[in-house]
N, C-alpha and C positions, 0 to 999 in steps of 0.2 A: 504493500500500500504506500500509496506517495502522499508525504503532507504537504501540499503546496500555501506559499502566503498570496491572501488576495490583498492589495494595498484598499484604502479608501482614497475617496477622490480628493475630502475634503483633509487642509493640515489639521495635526493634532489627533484624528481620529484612529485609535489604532488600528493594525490590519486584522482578517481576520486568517484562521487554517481551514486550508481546506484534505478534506481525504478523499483519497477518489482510488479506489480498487482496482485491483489487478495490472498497478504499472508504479514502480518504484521513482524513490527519489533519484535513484543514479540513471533510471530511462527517461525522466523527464528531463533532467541538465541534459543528457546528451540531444533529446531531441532540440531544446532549445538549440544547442551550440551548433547542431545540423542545419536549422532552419535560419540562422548568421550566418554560416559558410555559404548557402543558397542562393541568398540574399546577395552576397557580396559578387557573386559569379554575374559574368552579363546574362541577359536574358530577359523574358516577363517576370517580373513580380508575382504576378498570378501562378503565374508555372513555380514556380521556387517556393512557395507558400502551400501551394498543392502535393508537390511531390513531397515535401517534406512532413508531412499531413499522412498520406497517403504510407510512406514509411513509416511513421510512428504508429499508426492502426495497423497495419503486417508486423510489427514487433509487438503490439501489446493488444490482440485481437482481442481479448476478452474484457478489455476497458471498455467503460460508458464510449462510444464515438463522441454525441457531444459533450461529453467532460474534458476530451483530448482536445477540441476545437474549441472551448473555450478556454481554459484554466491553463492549459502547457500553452498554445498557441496564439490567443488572441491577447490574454494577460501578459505575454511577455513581449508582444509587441509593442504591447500601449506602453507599458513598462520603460522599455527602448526609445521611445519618443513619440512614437505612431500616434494622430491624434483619432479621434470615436470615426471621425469624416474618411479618411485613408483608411481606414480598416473596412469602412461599408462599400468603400468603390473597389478594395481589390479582391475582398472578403466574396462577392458575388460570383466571380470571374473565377475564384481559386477552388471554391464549392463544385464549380460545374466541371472544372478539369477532373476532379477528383471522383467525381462517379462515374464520368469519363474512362477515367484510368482504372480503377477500380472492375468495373465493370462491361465493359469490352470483351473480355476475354472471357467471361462468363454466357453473357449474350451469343457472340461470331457462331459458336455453334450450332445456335437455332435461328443462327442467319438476321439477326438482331441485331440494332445497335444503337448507340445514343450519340445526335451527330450537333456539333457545332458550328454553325453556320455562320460566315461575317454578316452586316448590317443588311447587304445590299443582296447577297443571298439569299436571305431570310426571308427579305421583302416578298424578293421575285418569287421564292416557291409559296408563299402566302396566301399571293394573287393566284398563282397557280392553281393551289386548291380549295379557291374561290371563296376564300373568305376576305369579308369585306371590314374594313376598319379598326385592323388589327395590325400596330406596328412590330416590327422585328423585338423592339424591347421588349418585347411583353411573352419570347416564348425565347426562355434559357437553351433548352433542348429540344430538337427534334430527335422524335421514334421512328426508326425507319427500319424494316425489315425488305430481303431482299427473294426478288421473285424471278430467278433467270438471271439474267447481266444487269438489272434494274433496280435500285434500290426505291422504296417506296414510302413515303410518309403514314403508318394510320397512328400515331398521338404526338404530343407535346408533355414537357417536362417543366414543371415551375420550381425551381430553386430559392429555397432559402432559408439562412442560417436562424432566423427566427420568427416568428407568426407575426411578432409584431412587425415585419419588413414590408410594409404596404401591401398585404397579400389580396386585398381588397384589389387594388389596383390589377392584379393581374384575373380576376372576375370575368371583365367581357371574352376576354381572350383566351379562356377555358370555356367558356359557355358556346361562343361562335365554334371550338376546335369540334364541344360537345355535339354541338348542331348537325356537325358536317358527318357525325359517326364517327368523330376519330375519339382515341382515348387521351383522357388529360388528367395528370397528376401532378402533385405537388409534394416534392422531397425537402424534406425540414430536417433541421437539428434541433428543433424545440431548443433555444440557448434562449435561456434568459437566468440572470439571478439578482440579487441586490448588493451592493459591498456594503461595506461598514459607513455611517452606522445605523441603515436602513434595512441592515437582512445579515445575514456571514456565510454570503458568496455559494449558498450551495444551490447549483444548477436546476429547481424543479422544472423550467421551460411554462409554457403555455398553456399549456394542455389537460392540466389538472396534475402534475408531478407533485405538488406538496399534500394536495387533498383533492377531492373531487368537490369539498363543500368550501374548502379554502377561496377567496375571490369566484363565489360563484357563480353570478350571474356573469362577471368576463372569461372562465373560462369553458362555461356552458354555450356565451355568444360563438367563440372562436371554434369550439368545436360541431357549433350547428352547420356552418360552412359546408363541414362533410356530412355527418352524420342527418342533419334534417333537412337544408334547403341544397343539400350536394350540388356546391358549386365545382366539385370536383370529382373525378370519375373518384379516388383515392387519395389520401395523404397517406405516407410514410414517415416516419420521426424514427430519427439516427438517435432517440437519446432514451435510453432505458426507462427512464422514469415516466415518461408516458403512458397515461392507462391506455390499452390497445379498446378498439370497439367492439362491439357485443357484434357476435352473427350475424343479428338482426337488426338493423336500422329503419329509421322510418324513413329517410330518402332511401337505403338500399346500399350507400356508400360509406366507405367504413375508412378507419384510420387505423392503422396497422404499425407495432412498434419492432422495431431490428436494429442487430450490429451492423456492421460494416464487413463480418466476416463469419456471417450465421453459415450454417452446412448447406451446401449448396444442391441442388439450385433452392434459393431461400425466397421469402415473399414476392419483392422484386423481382425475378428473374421468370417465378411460375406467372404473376400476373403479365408480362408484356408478352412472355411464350404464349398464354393463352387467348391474350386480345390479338394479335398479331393470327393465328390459326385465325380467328373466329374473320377478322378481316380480308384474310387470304379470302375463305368462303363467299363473301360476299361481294369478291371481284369479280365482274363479268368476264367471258372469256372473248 
């Protein structure tokens, strides 16, 4: 178990500890000092923040993911000088390498995969598949399995490190993907917690991770998203503490809790294999 210190923002308030299972003090200093060396190397910022990420869940698979993403990674950047603003612009970018890289190698086999598109990419297959008034910002990932030499869009992937990231915002742009029959999900790390001396730093996220009656009415709003008015085909949350959904919902759509490195093929892996068939089916020939 690694006891990490969370600093407060304000002087004079002491820090607080935090513990966070299955990855020691000495795998945390090293990832930090990895994710310096990274940093220092030419390249994107985003890429250097991801693989360094991306290494530290393959050395310590059976930590909380977002505990790793925020407590070793995000706290030692701010730490470093990084302000809340440069963490949220690269924080995005590094998220989506990271399922990326993760994940690929899981997917190719079922001829699957999760593609990043530049701006102007994005747009053009948007238009493409005929949906109207949906800018590229507004879909992280595209789903695309491959039918012959042809790779093929049926869903979109919403990224983000926490619920609170304007997930509202990405709304229309789930609901138009939903119109069209594609599938739309949105991959979280549930991160949220409070420093000193408003909380001591431990990660419940969004979701209902401290209580399910704790802040009930905001986090019964955030999880009606799925679970009742399913603006999403599914959420997944990278962060243990997540209560997972009942079977049964009253929209039908469910919020589902996983590692980064569950026995494979894991949640993730079976729902895009099986939206991806059901889509196949429904292509004309």
């Amino acid at each position: 178990m690694a006891e990490l210190e969370c600093k407060s923002s304000q002087r004079g308030v002491p820090s607080a500890w935090v513990e966070i299972d299955n990855i020691t003090d000495a795998q945390a200093a090293e990832a930090r000092k990895r994710l310096d060396e990274l940093l220092a190397q030419d390249g994107q910022i985003s890429d250097a923040v991801a693989n360094a990420y991306v290494e530290l869940t393959t050395n310590c698979p059976k930590a909380n993911p977002s505990d790793l993403w925020q407590h070793v990674i995000y706290r030692h950047l701010i730490e470093s000088g990084w302000s809340d603003q440069r963490w949220k612009r690269v924080s995005g970018f590094a998220l989506e390498r990271v399922f990326v890289n993760l994940y690929q190698p899981r997917l190719l086999p079922s001829q699957i995969r999760m593609h990043i598109l530049s701006k102007n990419e994005a747009n053009t297959l948007i238009t493409k598949l005929g949906i109207k008034d949906v800018q590229a910002s507004k879909v992280d990932l595209f789903l695309e399995g491959q039918r012959g030499t042809e790779w093929l869009v049926f869903g979109a992937a919403h990224v983000k490190s926490s619920i609170a990231e304007r997930i509202q915002d990405d709304v229309p742009a789930s609901l138009a993907f939903m119109e069209k029959g594609l599938l739309s999900i949105a991959l979280t790390m549930d991160m949220k917690s409070y420093p000193p001396p408003h909380g001591n730093c431990v990660n419940y996220g969004e979701l209902g991770g401290r209580s399910m009656e704790a802040d009930k009415g905001k986090v019964r709003l955030k999880r009606d998203y799925i679970e009742v008015t399913g603006q999403f085909d599914a959420m997944l949350s990278f962060n243990l503490r997540t209560p997972p959904s009942p079977v049964q919902t009253q929209s039908g759509k469910r919020i589902y809790t996983m590692s980064l490195h569950d026995q494979q093929p894991d949640a993730l892996v079976q729902l895009l294999t099986e939206r991806w068939k059901k889509h196949q089916e429904g292509i004309k020939l």
